[in-house]
C-alpha positions in Angstrom: -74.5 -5.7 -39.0 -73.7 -8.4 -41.1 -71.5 -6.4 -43.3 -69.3 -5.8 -40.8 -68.7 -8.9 -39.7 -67.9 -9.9 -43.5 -65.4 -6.8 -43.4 -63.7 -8.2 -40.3 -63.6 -12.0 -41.5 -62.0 -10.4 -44.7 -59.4 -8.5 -42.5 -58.4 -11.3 -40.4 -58.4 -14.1 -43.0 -55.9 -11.5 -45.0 -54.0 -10.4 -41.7 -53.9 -14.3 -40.7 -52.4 -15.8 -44.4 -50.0 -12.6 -44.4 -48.4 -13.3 -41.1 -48.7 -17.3 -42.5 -46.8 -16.4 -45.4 -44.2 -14.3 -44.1 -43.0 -16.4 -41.3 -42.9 -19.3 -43.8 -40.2 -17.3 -45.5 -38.5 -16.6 -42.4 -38.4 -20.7 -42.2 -37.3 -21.2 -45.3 -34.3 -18.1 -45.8 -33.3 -20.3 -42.2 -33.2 -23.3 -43.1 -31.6 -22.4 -46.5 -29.0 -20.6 -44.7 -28.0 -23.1 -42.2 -27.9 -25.9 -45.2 -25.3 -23.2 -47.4 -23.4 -22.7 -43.9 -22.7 -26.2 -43.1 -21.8 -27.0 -46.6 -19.2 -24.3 -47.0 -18.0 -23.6 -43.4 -15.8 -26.4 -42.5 -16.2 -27.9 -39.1 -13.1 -27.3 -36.5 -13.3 -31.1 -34.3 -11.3 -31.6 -31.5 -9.7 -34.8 -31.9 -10.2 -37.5 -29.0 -8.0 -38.8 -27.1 -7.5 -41.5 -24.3 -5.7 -39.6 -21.7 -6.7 -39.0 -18.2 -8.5 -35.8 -16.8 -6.2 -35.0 -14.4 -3.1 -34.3 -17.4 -5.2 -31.9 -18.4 -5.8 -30.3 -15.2 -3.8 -26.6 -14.9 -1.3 -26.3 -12.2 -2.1 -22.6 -12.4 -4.3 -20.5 -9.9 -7.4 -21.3 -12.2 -10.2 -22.7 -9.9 -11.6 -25.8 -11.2 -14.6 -25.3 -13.1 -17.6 -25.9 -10.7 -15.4 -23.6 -8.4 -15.7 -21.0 -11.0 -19.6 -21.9 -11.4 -19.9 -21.4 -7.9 -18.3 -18.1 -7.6 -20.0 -16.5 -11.1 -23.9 -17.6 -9.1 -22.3 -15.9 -6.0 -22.0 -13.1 -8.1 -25.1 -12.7 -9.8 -27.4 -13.6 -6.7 -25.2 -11.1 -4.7 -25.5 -8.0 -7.3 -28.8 -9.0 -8.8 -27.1 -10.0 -12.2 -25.3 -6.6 -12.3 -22.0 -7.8 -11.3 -19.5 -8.7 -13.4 -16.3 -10.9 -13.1 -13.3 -9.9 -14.7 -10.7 -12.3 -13.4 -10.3 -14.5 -10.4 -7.2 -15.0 -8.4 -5.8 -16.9 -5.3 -5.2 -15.0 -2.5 -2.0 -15.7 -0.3 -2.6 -16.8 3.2 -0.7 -14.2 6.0 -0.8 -14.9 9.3 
């Protein structure tokens, strides 16, 4: 009985510092990739500016952003995440 035990503390010590070692590479390869990203792919910021919201605000059809929020939850709750949006437009008013 007491060789089997051994056996199975040799299996899971090796299974255990296998699965150690390999996601310590998966860690590192990350990490090193994100570091050789941000050196070499150049950053695109939006420059700031002091203007108001509202002259940035579309006089277009385009509901306003919690409107849209709104409308896409409608959506999924509705179709049980099935649905899908593909564009959003003001109706005219007939009487």
């Amino acid at each position: 009985m007491t060789e089997n035990v051994q056996i199975a503390l040799t299996v899971l010590a090796t299974g255990m510092i296998t699965v150690f070692a390999i996601l310590s590479l998966v860690v590192l390869s990350g990490n090193v990739l994100i570091r050789i990203v941000n050196r070499f792919v150049p950053v695109n910021e939006v420059p700031k500016t002091k203007r108001s919201k509202n002259l940035f605000r579309r006089k277009s059809n385009v509901p306003e952003p919690a409107t849209m929020a709104a409308i896409i939850a409608a959506v999924e709750l509705a179709t049980g995440g099935t649905g899908k949006i593909t564009s959003i437009e003001k109706m005219s008013a007939k009487n």
